[in-house]
N, C-alpha and C positions, 0 to 999 in steps of 0.2 A: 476637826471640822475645818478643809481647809476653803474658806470662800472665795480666796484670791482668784481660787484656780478657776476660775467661770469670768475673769475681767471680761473678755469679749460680749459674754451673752448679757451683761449688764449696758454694756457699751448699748448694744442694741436693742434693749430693750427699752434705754432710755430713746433711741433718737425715736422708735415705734409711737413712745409715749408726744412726743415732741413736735412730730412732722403734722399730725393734724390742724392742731393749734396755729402753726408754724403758717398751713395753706391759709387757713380762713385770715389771719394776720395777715397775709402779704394781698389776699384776693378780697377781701371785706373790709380788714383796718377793725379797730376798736372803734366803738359805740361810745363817741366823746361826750360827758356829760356839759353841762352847763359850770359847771368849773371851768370846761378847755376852750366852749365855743363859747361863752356867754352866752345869756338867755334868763328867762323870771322862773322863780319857783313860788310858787303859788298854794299856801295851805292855809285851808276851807274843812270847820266842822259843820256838819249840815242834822236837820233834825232826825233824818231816820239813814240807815246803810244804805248804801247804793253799790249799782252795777259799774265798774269800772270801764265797759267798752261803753255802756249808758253814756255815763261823765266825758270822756273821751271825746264821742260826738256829738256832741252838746257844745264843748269847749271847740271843737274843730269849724263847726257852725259860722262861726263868726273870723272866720279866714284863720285859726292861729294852727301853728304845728307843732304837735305836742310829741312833745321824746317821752316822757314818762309819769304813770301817774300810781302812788304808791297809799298805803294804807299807813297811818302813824297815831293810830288810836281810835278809839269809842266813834265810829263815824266822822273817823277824819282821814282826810285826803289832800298828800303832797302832786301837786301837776306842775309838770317843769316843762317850760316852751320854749322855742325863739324868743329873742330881746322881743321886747312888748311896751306900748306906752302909756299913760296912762287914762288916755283915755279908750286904749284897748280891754285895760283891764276892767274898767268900768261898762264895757259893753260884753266881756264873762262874767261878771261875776251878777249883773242883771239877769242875763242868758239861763244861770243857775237857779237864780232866787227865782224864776216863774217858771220851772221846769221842777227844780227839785223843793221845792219852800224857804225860808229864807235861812241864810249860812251865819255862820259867825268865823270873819277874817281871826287867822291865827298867825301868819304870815306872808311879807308878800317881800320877797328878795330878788334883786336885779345885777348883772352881772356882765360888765362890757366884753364883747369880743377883745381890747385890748390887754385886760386883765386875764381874759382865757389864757392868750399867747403867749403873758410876761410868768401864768400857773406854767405851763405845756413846757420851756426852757427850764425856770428852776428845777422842775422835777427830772427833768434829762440830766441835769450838773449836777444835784443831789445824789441818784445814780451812779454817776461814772467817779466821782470822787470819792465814795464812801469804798466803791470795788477800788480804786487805786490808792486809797489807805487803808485797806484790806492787805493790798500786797504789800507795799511797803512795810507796816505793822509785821506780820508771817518772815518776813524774809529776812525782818534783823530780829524778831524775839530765836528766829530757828538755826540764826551765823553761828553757832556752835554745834550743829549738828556734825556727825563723821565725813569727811571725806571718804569712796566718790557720791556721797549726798549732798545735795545743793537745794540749800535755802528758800533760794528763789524757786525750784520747781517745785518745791511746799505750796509759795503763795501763790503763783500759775494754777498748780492744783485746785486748790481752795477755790479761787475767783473762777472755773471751769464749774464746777459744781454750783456754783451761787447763780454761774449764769443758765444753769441748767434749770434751777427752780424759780427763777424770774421769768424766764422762757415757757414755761411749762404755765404758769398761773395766768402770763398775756397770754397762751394762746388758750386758754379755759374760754377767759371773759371774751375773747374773738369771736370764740363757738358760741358761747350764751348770747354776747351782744348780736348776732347774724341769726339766730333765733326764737330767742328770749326779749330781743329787745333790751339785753342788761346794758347801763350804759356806767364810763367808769368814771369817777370821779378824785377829789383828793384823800379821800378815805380810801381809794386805790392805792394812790399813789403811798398814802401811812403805812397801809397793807404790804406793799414792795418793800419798805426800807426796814420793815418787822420783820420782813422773812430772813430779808438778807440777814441781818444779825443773826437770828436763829442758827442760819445755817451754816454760816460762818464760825459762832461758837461751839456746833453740834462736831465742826471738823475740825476744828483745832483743838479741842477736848482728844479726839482720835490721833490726831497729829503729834499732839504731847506724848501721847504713848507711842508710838513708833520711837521719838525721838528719844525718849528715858530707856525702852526697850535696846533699840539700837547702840546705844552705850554702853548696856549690859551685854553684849553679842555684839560685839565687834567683829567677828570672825563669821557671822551667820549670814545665811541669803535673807536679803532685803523682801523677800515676799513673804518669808517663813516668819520675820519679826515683824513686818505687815499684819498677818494674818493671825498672829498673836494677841496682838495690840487691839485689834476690830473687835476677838471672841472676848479681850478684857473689859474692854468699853461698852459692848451690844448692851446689856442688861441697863447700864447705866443711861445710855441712849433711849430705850425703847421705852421706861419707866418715865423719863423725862416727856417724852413728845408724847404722850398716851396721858398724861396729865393735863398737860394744854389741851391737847386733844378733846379730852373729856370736857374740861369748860369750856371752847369753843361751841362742841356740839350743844351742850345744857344753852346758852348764848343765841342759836341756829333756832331752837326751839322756844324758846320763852322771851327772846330778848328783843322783838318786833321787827317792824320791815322796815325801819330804817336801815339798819346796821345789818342786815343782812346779807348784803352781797361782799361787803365789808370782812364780815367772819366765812363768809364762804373761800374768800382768797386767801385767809391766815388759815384757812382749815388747811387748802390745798395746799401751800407753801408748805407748810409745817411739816406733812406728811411726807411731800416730796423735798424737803430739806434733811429730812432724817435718813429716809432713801440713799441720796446721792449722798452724804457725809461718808457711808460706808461705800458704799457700790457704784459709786463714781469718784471724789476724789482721791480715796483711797486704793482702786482697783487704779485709775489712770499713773498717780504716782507711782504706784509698782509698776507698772506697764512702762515708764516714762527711766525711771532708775534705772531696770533691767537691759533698755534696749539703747540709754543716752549716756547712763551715770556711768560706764564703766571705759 
C-alpha cells in the first residue's frame, strides 16, 4: 500500500478543506465572545422552559445587544451582552420577572473590554510559542537523523500540519459564528492548544518511525521508508483518535450546552490532526526530502 504516492492529492485536498473557512475568516472574522470584547453574562433559572428568541427580545427591549443565549440546565439560561451596568441589569432582569414569572439569579459575570484585549494577546503568544517550541523540541530530539535528512525539515513539517488543524477548526467556528451565531471564547482558545498537542504527538509518534526506519535502510528511498513507517503506525493512530473520538462524541451528546461548542472543536481538531499527521506532514516531508534533501 503505498500512500505517499498520492502527496499531491492530499496537498489539495486539504487546501479544498481549508479555503472556506479561510473566506468567511478573512470576510466575517470570528464571532468574539465576551472573553475578547468584554461584556455580562447573565444566568437566570426561571419557573417553567422558555422560547429562546422569546427571551432574546424581551432582553433586547430595553436597549441591550445580546450575542448569545444558551441553555445550562432544568430551565436555565446563560444571556451574554455588551458591558452592562447595573442598573441595566436591574431593568432585565424586571423586564423577565413580568414577562416570564419570577427567576432565580444564578449568575451575573462582567468582563471589561480591557481584560478582552490583555485574553485576545495572551492567546496569540501562547500560540506562536508553543508552535516555536514545537520546532525547536523536533529539530534537536531528530539531530541524529541520516544525512541528506534534516532535522529541522521534521520540525517545519510538523508545525505545517499543526497549522493546517488550527486553520481548519478557525475556519469551522468562522462558518458557524457567520451563521450560527457560535461565538468563540477561551474554552476555544483551550480547544486550540489541545489540538495542537494532539497533533503534534500523532506526528512525531510517525516521525519516530521514519527516523528508527531510516537507520535500518540507509541505502533505501526516503518515500519507500516513509510509506513504511505511516502503514506501521496507521493502526496505532486510528485506534488512538477513535477513542477520544468516541468520548468527545458521548460529551456532544450528554454533556450540555455549555461545553458544547468546546467539544465540537476538539471533535474537529482531533480528526483533522489525525488526518494531516499522515497525509500532510508526512506526504510534505517526502515531497520536501525528495526535491530539497538531496
Amino acid at each position: 500500500m503505498n500512500l505517499m504516492k498520492y502527496k499531491l492529492f492530499y496537498f489539495v485536498f486539504s487546501m479544498l478543506l481549508i479555503l472556506p473557512g479561510l473566506y468567511f475568516l478573512l470576510t466575517s472574522g470570528l464571532k468574539l465572545g465576551i472573553d475578547f470584547t468584554g461584556g455580562a453574562l447573565l444566568e437566570y433559572k426561571f419557573e417553567k422552559s422558555l422560547d429562546k428568541n422569546e427571551l432574546r427580545e424581551v432582553v433586547e427591549k430595553n436597549g441591550v445587544e445580546v450575542g448569545q443565549i444558551n441553555d445550562s440546565g432544568d430551565k436555565t439560561y446563560i444571556i451574554r451582552t455588551k458591558p452592562l451596568d447595573q442598573e441595566k441589569i436591574k431593568e432585565i432582569k424586571k423586564s423577565l420577572n413580568d414577562n416570564f414569572g419570577k427567576l432565580e439569579e444564578r449568575r451575573e459575570e462582567f468582563v471589561g473590554p480591557v481584560i478582552g484585549s490583555e485574553v485576545s494577546q495572551k492567546a496569540i503568544y501562547a500560540l506562536a510559542l508553543a508552535s516555536l517550541m514545537i520546532v525547536l523540541y523536533i529539530t534537536f530530539s531528530f539531530r541524529k537523523v541520516p544525512k541528506p535528512a534534516s532535522s529541522f525539515r521534521f520540525g517545519i513539517a510538523a508545525i505545517v500540519a499543526l497549522l493546517h488543524d488550527v486553520l481548519l477548526v478557525i475556519g469551522v467556528f468562522a462558518i458557524l459564528g457567520k451563521f450560527l451565531g457560535v461565538e468563540v471564547d477561551t474554552l476555544f482558545v483551550t480547544a486550540l492548544l489541545t489540538i495542537i498537542g494532539f497533533s503534534v504527538h500523532d506526528t512525531i509518534v510517525v516521525f519516530d518511525r521514519i527516523r528508527e526506519n531510516f537507520l535500518k535502510n540507509l541505502g533505501g528511498k526516503f518515500e519507500t521508508v516513509a510509506n513504511i513507517s505511516v502503514t506501521q503506525t496507521l493502526a496505532r493512530s486510528l485506534n488512538t483518535s477513535l477513542t477520544v473520538v468516541f468520548v468527545l462524541v458521548a460529551l456532544l451528546l450528554f454533556g450540555g450546552e455549555t461545553i458544547k461548542w468546546f467539544v465540537v472543536a476538539l471533535l474537529v481538531g482531533i480528526i483533522s490532526g489525525t488526518y494531516s499527521s499522515i497525509f500532510n506532514a508526512t506526504a510534505l516531508l517526502v515531497w520536501w526530502e525528495e526535491k530539497l534533501g538531496h
